[in-house]
C-alpha positions as CSV (number, residue, x, y, z in Angstrom):
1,X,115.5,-67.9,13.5
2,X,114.5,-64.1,13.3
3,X,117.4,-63.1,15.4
4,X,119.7,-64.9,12.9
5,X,118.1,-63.0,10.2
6,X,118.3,-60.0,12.1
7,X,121.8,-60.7,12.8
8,X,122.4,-61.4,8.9
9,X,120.7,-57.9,7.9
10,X,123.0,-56.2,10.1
11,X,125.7,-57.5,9.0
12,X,125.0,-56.8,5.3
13,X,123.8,-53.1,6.7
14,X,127.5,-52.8,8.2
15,X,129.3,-54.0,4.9
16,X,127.7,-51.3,3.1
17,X,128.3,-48.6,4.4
18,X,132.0,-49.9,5.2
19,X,132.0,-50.0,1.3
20,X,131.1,-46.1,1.6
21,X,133.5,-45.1,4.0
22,X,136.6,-46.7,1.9
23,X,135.1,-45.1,-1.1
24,X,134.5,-41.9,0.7
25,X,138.2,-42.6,2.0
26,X,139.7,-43.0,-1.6
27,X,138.3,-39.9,-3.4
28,X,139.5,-38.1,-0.2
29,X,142.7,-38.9,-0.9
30,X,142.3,-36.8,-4.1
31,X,143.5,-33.4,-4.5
32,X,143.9,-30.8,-7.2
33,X,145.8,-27.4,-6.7
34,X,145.2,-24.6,-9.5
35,X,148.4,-23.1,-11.1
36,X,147.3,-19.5,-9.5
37,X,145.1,-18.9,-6.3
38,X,143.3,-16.6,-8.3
39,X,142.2,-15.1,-12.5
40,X,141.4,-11.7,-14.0
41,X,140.3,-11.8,-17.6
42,X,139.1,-9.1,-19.6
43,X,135.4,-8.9,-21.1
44,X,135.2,-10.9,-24.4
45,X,138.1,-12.7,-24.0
46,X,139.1,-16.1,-22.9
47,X,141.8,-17.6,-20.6
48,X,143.4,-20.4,-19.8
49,X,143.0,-22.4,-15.9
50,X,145.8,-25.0,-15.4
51,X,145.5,-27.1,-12.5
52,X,147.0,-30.2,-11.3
53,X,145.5,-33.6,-9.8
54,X,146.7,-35.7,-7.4
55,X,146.0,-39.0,-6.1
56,X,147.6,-40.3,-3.1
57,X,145.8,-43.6,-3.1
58,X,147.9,-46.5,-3.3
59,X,146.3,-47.8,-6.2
60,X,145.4,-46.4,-9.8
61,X,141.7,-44.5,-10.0
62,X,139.6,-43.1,-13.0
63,X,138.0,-40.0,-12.8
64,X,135.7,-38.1,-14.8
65,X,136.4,-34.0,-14.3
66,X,133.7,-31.5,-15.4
67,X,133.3,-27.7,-14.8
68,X,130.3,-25.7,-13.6
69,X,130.2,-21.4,-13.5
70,X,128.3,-20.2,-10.8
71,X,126.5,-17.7,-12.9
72,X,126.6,-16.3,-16.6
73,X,129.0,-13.7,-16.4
74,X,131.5,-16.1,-17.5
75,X,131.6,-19.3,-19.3
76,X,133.5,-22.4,-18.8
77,X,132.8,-25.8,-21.0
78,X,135.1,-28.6,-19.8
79,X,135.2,-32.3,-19.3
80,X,137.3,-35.2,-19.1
81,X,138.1,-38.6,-18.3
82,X,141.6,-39.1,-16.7
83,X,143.3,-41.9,-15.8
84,X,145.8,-41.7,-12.3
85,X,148.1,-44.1,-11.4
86,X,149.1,-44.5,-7.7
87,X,150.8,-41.8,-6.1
88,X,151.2,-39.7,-8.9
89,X,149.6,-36.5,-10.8
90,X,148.5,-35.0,-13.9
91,X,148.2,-31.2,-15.2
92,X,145.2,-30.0,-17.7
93,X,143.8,-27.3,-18.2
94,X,140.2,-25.7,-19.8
95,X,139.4,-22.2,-20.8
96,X,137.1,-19.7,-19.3
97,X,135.6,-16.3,-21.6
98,X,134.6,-13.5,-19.3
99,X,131.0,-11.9,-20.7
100,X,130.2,-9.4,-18.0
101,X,132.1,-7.4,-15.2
102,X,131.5,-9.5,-12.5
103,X,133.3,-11.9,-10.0
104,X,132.6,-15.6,-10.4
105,X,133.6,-19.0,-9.3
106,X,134.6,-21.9,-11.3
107,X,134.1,-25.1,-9.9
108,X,135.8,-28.1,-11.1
109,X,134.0,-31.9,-9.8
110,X,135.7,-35.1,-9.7
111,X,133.4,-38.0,-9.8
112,X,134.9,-41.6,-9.3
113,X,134.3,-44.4,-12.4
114,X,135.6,-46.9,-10.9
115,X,135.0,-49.7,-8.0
116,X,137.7,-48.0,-5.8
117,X,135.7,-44.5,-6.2
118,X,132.2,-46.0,-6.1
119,X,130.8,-42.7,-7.7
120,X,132.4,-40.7,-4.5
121,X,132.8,-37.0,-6.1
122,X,134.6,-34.3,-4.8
123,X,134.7,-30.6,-6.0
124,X,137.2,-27.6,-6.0
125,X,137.2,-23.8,-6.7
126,X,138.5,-21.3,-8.4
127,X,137.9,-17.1,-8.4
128,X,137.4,-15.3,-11.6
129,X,137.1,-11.7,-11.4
130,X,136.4,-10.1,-15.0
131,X,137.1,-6.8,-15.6
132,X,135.7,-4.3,-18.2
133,X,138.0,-3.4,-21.1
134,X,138.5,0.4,-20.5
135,X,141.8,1.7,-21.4
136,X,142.3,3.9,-18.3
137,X,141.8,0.8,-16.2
138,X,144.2,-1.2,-17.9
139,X,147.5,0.2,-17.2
140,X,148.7,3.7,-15.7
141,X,151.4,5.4,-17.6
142,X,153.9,8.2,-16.4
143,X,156.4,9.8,-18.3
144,X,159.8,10.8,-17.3
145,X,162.2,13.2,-19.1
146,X,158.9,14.4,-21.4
147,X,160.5,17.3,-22.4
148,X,163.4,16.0,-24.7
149,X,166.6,17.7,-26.3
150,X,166.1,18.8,-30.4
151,X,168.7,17.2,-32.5
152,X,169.7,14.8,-29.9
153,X,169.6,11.6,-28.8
154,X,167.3,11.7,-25.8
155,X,166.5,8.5,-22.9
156,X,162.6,8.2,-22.3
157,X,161.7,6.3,-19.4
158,X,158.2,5.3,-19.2
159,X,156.3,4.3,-16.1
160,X,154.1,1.7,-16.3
161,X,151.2,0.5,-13.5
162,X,149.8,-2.7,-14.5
163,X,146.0,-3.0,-13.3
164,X,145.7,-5.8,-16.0
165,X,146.9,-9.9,-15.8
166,X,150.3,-10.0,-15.0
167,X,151.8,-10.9,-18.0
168,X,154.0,-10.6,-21.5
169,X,153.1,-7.7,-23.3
170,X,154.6,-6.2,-26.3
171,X,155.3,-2.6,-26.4
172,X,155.6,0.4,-29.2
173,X,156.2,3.7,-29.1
174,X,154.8,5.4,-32.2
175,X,155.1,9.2,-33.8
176,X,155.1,11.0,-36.9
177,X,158.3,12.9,-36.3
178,X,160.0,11.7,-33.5
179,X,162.1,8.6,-34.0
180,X,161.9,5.7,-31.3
181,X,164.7,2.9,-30.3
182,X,163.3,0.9,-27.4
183,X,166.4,-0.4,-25.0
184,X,164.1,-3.0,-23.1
185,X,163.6,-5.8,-25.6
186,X,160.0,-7.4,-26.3
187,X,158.1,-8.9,-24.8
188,X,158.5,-7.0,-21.2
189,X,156.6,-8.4,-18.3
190,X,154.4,-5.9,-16.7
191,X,153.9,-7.4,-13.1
192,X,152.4,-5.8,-9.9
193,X,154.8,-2.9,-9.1
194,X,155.7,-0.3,-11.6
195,X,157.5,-1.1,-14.8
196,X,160.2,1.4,-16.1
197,X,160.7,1.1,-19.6
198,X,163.6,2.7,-21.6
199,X,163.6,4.4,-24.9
200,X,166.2,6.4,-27.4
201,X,163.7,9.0,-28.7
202,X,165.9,11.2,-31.6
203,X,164.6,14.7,-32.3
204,X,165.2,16.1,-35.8
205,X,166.8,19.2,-35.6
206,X,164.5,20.8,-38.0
207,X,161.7,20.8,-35.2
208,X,160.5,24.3,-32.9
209,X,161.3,24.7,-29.3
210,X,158.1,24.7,-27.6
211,X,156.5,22.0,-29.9
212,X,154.5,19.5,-28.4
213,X,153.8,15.9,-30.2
214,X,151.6,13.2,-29.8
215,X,153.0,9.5,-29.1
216,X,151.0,6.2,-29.1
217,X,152.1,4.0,-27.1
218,X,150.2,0.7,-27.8
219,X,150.6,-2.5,-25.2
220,X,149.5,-5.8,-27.0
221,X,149.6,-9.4,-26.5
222,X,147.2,-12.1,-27.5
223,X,144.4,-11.2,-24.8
224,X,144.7,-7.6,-24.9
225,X,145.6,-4.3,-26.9
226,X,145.3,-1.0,-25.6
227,X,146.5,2.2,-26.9
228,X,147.2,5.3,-24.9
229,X,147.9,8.7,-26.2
230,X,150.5,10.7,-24.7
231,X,152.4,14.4,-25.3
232,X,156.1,15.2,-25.5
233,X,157.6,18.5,-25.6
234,X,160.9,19.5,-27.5
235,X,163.2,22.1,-26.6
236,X,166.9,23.6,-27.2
237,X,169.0,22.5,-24.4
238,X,172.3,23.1,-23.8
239,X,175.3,20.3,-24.6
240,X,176.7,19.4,-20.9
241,X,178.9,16.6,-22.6
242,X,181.9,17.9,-24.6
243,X,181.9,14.5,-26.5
244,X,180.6,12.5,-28.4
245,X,180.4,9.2,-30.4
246,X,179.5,7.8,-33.8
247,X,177.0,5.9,-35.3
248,X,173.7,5.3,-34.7
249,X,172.5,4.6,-31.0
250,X,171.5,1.3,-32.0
251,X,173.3,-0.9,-34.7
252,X,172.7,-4.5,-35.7
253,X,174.4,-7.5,-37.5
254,X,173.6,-10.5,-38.6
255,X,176.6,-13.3,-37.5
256,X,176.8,-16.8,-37.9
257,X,178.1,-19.2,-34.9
258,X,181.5,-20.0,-34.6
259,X,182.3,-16.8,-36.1
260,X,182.7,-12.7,-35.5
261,X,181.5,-9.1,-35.6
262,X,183.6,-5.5,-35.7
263,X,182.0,-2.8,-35.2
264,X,184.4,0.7,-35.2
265,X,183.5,4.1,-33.0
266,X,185.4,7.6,-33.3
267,X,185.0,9.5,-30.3
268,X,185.4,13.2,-30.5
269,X,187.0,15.4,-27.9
270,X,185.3,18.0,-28.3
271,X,186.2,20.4,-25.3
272,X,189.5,22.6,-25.3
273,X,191.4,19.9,-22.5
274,X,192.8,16.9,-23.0
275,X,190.1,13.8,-22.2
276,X,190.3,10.4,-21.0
277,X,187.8,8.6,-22.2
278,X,186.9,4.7,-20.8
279,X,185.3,2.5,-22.8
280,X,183.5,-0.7,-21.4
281,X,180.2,-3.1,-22.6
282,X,177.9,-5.1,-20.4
283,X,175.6,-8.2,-21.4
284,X,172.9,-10.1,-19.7
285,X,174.3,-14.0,-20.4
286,X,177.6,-13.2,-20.9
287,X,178.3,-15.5,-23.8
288,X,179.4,-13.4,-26.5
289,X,183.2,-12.7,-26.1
290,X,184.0,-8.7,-26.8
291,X,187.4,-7.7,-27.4
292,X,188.3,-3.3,-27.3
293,X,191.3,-2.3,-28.7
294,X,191.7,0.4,-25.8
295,X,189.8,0.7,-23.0
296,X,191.3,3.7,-22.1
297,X,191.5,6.8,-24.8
298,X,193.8,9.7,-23.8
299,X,192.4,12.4,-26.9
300,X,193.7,15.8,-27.5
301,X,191.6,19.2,-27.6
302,X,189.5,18.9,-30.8
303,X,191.2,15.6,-31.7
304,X,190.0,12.4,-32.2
305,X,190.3,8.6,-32.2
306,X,189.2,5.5,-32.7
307,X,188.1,1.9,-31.1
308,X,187.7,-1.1,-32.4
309,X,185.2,-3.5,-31.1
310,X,185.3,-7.3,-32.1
311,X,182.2,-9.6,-30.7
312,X,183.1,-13.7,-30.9
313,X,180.0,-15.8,-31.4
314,X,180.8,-19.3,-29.3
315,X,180.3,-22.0,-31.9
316,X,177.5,-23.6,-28.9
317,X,175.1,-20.8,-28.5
318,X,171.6,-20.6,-29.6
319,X,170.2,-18.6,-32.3
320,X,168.3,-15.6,-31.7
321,X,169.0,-12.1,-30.7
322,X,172.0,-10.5,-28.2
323,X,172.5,-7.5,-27.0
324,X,175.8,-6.0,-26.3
325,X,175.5,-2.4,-24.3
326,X,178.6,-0.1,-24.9
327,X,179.3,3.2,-22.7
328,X,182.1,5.5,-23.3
329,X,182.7,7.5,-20.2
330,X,184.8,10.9,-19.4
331,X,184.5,10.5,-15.3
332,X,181.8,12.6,-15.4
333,X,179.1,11.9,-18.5
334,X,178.4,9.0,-20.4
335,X,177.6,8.3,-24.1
336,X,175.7,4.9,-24.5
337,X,175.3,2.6,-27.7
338,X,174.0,-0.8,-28.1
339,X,174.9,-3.4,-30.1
340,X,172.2,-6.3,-31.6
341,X,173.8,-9.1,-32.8
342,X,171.2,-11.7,-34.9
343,X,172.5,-15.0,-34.3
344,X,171.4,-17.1,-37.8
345,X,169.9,-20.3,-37.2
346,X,171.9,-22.9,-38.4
347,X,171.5,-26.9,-38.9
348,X,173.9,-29.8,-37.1
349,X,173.0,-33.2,-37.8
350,X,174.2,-35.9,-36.7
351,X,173.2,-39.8,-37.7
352,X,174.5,-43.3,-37.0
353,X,173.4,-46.6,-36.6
354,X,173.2,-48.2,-32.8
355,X,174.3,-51.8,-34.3
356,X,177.3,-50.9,-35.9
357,X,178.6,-51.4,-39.5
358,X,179.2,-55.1,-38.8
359,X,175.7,-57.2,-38.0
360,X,175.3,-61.3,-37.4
361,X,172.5,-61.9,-40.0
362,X,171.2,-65.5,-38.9
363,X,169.2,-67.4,-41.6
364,X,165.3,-67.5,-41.6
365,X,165.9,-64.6,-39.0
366,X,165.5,-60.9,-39.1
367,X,167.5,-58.0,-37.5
368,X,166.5,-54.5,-37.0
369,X,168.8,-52.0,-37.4
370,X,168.2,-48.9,-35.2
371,X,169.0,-45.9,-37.5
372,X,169.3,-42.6,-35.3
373,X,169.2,-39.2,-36.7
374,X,169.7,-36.3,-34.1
375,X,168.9,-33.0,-35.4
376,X,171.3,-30.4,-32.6
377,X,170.5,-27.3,-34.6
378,X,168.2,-24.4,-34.9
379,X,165.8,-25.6,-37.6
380,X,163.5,-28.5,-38.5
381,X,164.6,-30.8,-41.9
382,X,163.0,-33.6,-43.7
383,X,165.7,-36.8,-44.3
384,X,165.1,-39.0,-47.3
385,X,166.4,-42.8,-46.5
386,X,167.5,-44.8,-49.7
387,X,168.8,-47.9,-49.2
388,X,170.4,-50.8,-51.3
389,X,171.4,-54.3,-50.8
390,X,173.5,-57.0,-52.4
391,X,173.2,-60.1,-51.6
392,X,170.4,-62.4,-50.8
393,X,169.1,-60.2,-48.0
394,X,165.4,-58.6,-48.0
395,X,164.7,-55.4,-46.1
396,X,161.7,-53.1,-45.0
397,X,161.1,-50.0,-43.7
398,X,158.9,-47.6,-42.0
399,X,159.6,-44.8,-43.7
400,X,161.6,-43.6,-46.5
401,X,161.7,-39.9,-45.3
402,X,160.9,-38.4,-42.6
403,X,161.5,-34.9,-40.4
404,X,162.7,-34.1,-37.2
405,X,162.1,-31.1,-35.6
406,X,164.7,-28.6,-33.4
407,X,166.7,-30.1,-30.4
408,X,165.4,-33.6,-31.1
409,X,165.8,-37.1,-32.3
410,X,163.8,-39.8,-34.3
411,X,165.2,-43.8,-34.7
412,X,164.3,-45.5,-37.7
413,X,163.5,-49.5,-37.6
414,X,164.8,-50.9,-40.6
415,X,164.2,-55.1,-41.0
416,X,166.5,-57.1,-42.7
417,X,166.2,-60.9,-43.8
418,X,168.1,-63.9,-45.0
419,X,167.0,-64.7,-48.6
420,X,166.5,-68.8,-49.2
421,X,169.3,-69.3,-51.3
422,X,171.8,-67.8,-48.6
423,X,174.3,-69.8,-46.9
424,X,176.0,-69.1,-43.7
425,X,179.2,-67.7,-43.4
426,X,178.3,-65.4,-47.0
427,X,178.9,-61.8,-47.1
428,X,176.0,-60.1,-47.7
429,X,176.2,-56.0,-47.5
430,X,173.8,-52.9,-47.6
431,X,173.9,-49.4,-48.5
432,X,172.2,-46.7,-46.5
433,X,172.3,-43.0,-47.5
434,X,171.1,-40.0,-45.4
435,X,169.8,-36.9,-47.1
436,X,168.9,-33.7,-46.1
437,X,166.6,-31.8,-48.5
438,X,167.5,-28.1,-47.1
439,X,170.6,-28.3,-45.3
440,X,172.6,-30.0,-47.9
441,X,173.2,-32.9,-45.6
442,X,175.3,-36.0,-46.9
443,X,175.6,-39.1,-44.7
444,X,176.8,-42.7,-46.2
445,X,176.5,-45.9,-44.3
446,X,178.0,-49.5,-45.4
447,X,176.4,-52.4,-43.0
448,X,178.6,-56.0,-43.4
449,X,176.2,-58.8,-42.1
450,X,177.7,-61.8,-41.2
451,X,175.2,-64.9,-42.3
452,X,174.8,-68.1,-39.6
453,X,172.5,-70.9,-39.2
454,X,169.9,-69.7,-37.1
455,X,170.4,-70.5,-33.0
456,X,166.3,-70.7,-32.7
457,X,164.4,-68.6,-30.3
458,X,164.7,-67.6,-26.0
459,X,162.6,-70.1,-24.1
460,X,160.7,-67.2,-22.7
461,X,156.9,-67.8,-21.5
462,X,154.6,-64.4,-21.2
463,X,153.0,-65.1,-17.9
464,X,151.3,-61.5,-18.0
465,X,151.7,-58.9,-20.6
466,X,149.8,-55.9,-21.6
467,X,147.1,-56.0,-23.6
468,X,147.5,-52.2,-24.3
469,X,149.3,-49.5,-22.6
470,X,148.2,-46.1,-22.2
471,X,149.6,-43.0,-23.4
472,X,149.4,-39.1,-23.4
473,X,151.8,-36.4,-24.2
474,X,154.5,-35.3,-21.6
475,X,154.0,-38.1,-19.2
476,X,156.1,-41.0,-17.7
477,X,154.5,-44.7,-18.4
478,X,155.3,-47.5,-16.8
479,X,154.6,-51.3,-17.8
480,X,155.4,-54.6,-15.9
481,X,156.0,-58.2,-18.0
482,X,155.9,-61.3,-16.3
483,X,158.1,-63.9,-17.7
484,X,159.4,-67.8,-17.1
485,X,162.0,-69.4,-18.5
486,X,160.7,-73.2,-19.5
487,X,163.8,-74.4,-20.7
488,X,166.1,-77.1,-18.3
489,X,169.2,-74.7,-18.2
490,X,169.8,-71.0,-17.0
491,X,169.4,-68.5,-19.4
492,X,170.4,-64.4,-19.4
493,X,168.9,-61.9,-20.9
494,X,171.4,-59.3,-22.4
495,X,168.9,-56.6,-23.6
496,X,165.4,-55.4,-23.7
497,X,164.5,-53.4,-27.2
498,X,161.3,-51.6,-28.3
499,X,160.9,-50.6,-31.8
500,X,158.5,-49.3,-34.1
501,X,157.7,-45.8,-31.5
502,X,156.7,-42.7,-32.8
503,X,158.9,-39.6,-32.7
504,X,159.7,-38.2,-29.1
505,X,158.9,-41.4,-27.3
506,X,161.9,-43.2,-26.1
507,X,162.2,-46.3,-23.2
508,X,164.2,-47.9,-20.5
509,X,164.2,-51.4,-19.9
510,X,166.6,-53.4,-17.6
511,X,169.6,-55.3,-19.3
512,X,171.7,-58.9,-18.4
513,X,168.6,-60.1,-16.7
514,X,169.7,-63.8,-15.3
515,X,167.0,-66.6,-15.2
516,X,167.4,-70.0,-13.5
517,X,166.1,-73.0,-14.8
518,X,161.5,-73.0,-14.2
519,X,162.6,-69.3,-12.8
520,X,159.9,-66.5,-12.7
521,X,160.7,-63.0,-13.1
522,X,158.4,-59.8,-13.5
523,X,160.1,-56.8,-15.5
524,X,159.2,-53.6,-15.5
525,X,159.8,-51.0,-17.9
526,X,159.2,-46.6,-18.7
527,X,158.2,-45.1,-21.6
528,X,158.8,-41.3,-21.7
529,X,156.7,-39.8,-24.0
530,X,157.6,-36.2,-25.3
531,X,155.4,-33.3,-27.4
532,X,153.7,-36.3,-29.9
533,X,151.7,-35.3,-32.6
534,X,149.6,-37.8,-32.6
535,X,145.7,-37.4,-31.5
536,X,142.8,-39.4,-29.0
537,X,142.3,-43.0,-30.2
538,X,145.3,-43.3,-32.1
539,X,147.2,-46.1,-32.0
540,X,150.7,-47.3,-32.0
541,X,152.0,-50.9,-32.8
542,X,155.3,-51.4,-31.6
543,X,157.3,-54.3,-30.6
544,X,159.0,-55.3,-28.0
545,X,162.7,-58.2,-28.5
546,X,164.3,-60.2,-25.4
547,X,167.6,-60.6,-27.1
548,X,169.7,-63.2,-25.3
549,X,173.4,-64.1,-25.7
550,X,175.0,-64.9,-29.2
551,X,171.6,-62.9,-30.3
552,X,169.1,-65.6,-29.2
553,X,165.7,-63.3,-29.2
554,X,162.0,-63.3,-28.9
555,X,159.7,-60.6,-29.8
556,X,156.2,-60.0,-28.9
557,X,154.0,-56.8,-30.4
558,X,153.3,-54.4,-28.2
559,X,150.2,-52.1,-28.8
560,X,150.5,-48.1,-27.3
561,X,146.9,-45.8,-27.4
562,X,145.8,-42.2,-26.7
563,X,142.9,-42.9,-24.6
564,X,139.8,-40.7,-26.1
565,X,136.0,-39.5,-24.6
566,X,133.5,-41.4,-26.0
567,X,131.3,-39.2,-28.0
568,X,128.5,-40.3,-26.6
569,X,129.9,-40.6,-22.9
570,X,127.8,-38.2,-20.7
571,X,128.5,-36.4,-17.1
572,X,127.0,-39.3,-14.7
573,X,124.4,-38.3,-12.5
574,X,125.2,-37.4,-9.3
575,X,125.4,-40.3,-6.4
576,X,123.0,-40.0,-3.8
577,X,126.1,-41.3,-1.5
578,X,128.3,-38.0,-2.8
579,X,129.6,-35.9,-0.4
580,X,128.8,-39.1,2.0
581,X,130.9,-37.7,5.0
582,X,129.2,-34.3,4.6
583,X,127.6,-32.5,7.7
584,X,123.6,-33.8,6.3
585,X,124.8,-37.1,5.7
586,X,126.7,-37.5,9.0
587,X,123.2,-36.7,10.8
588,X,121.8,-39.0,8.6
589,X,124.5,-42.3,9.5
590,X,124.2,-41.2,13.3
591,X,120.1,-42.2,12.9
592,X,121.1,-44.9,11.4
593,X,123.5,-46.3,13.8
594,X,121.1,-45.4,17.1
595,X,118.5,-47.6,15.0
596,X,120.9,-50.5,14.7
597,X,121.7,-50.4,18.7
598,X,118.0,-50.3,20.0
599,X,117.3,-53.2,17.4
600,X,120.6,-55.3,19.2
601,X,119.4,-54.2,22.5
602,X,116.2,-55.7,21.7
603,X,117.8,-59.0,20.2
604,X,119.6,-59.8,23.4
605,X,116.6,-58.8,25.5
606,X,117.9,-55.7,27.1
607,X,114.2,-54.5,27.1
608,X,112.1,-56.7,28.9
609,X,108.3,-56.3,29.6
610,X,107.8,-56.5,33.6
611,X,105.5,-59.5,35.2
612,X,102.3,-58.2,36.6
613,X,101.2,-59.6,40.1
């Protein structure tokens, strides 16, 4: 009897700590990467640590994440409960504020909540170095061609070494008498090697050779600013090129899409020979479409003429600005101009209705009508939706207005009903009207519905369905439905709709799904949620329609939620089995398992005592 119990305790002994090792084994298989190996941030000032997680389990784990700084030089608050299907990741991200000049770690912990995990936790790290916010350490500047031409247009480069974060930065070149174009467009990134950066700097002609002047030159973006004071020097300088241009160095226009710019240059021979002059543009995208009158300009001594430039804006190009660079070259000097070209925002709407202007209406039944408005242009509108009917038809809505922002879509759900005293094969009609309130937009819809007797509902069973589906922003959600068809003859299944979702969340369900007779069949389905403005613990009831042939249906609500932290949800305490595969423990489960064979060595008598004679 006490070597059956024995046996028994062993055997419970062994199933726990099997339970350790697969637990051990699952939060193993969990790995997060940071988006950089390592962070600089400046003193005072906070930045942002993405990182991704990954779980290679074959099954779906919950995990709590929560930060810890290694000292107080720099301060990190972050935690969260995630949720990780199988084989797939997440991003996130927290925020760290650097306090003192100091390196630190950030450590990020990942502690299983649920019975796959068992409280297993795991940890990764991060190094922060933060670095005082002096102005000479920031970036390095070096000029070249400092001493510049009076009365001329003159090309400043700037040098720039970037001890900062490599990032955006904007940049401006600032005097009291000089006058600054900057050629490299904001923001510029400032990276590891040296940055040149071009300017047109125009000297008054007023101005003293022999002058010098002061220039800021101030580098911002939303961690930093830093100004630096630098010196130029003006001074007469002889006029190697016997041409010139005119106009400005710079010009800009603002043009509308679909539509074009001329811009007009005399060129000046200046020199007592004749002069060929060549005249060509450059672009980075290449998509506005310039057109010279003459590329090639023969011009007499002291003579002059003139080009004409024309820039086509593509009708599908996006707003903003484009630069066109011009030269006009002799063989041996060049005169340069540039050409900004502000491309106005404009709007491009286009609505319709998925169902068509002819609908079958069957009595006692309702039909939604999917009303899509796409919004292809440059700038967000608000729609108003009025609506009438005639007939003995009932409808509801949503909404009656509602925006949609740049390069996106929304669907509007609108219900319609037979009234009581409607009879099949009546006409009954409705009226929809699309309205922009700032663009001036216009669209008229006439629906026909065709009024039946009613062909009663699919003989679907829900065998499993969702209680509630999870959802966050920019993810991919899928959801599985297990259905039977009860009826005694084979049914199909022509289409799967979901309606009632909020803005940017649009779905993918299977269509002409065939069912025999008692058959089972599980469906699966995606959600793809976009940038949704919607916030933890809110809720979305939508529903879900099995439409069969000659519009046979059955609908079932189904209910979407932004999971949220509990307020009063703390960081668990740490397991005493964490880390249970660690060097400590492993000495530790080796006593263990030496203690477990002497006890089965005793149990089978391996240790006898010896007769005395």
């Amino acid at each position: 009897m006490k070597k059956m119990n024995l046996v028994i305790g062993i055997i419970i002994l062994f199933s726990f700590i099997n339970i350790g090792l697969v637990s051990a084994s699952a939060i193993n298989n969990v790995d997060l990467i940071f988006d950089k190996e390592y962070y600089s941030v400046m003193e005072d000032t906070s930045l942002r640590v993405g990182f991704t997680i990954h779980n290679r389990n074959n099954f779906d784990i919950k995990l709590f994440a929560y930060t810890e700084c290694d000292n107080d030089d720099i301060v990190c608050d972050y935690s969260k409960t995630v949720n990780i299907s199988k084989n797939s990741s997440i991003t996130s991200s927290f925020y760290v504020t650097g306090i003192d000049d100091y390196s630190s770690t950030v450590r990020i912990y990942l502690r299983g909540m649920d019975n796959q995990t068992n409280g297993q936790e795991i940890d990764f790290s991060t190094y922060i170095d933060v670095v005082r916010d002096s102005d000479d350490s920031d970036f390095e500047i070096d000029f070249r061609n400092y001493s510049l031409c009076i009365g001329k247009s003159n090309e400043l480069t700037l040098e720039i070494d970037n001890y900062n974060q490599n990032d955006f930065y904007d940049l401006r070149l600032e005097s009291n008498y000089l006058i600054f174009d900057q050629v490299t467009s904001n923001p510029v990134y400032l990276g590891n090697d040296v940055k040149q950066v071009k300017y047109l700097v125009t000297v008054p002609k007023e101005v003293l050779p022999g002058t010098s002047y002061d220039v800021i030159l101030r580098i911002t973006n939303d961690r930093v600013s830093v100004v630096n004071e630098l010196s130029v020097t003006v001074t007469d300088c002889p006029d190697p090129i016997d041409f010139s241009v005119s106009g400005p160095s710079v010009v800009s226009y603002y043009v509308n899409k679909n539509d074009s710019q001329k811009a007009t240059y005399t060129i000046y021979n200046n020199s007592t020979h004749k002069k060929k002059i060549f005249v060509a543009e450059s672009q980075e995208d290449n998509d506005i479409i310039v057109k010279i009158s003459d590329r090639e300009i023969e011009i007499l001594p002291r003579s002059s003429k003139t080009v004409e430039i024309t820039f086509n804006v593509p009708k599908e190009i996006n707003s903003g600005t484009k630069e066109i660079d011009l030269s006009f070259f002799d063989g041996l000097n060049a005169v340069y101009k540039k050409v900004r070209l502000q491309i106005n925002p404009e709007y491009k709407i286009n609505t319709r209705i998925l169902q068509g202007n002819n609908v079958t209406l069957p009595i006692g039944r309702s039909v939604d009508l999917m009303l899509v408005i796409e919004n292809n242009g440059d700038l967000y509108e608000t729609f108003d939706i009025l609506t009438n009917v005639s007939g003995d038809i009932t409808l509801r809505t949503r909404e009656t207005n509602v925006t949609v922002l740049p390069k996106s879509n929304y669907t509007l759900p609108i219900t319609v009903s037979a009234g009581n005293n409607i009879k099949e094969g009546d006409i009954a009609r409705m009226d929809i009207r699309v309205v922009g309130r700032n663009s001036d937009y216009l669209q008229n819809f006439l629906v026909n519905f065709n009024v039946v007797r009613s062909r009663g509902s699919l003989p679907i069973e829900f065998l499993s369905f969702p209680k509630e589906v999870s959802i966050d922003a920019n993810t991919t959600v899928k959801f599985q439905i297990e259905i039977k068809n009860f009826s005694a003859e084979d049914i199909i299944i022509d289409r799967i709709e979901i309606t009632g979702l909020a803005q940017n969340i649009n779905y993918n369900t299977p269509q002409n799904i065939s069912l025999a007779s008692q058959e089972r069949k599980t469906i699966e389905g995606s959600l793809y949620i976009g940038d949704i403005q919607l916030q933890p613990g809110d809720e979305i009831l939508a529903r879900i329609a099995f439409i069969g042939r000659d519009d046979v249906v059955i609908d079932k609500q189904l209910l979407l939620k932004i999971p949220e932290l509990e307020k009063d949800e703390k960081i668990p305490e740490r397991s005493k089995s964490t880390g249970f595969l660690t060097l400590s423990s492993s000495v530790l489960l080796g006593v263990i398992l030496i203690c477990i064979s002497i006890i089965l060595m005793f149990a089978m008598g391996v240790f006898k005592k010896k007769d005395r004679f």
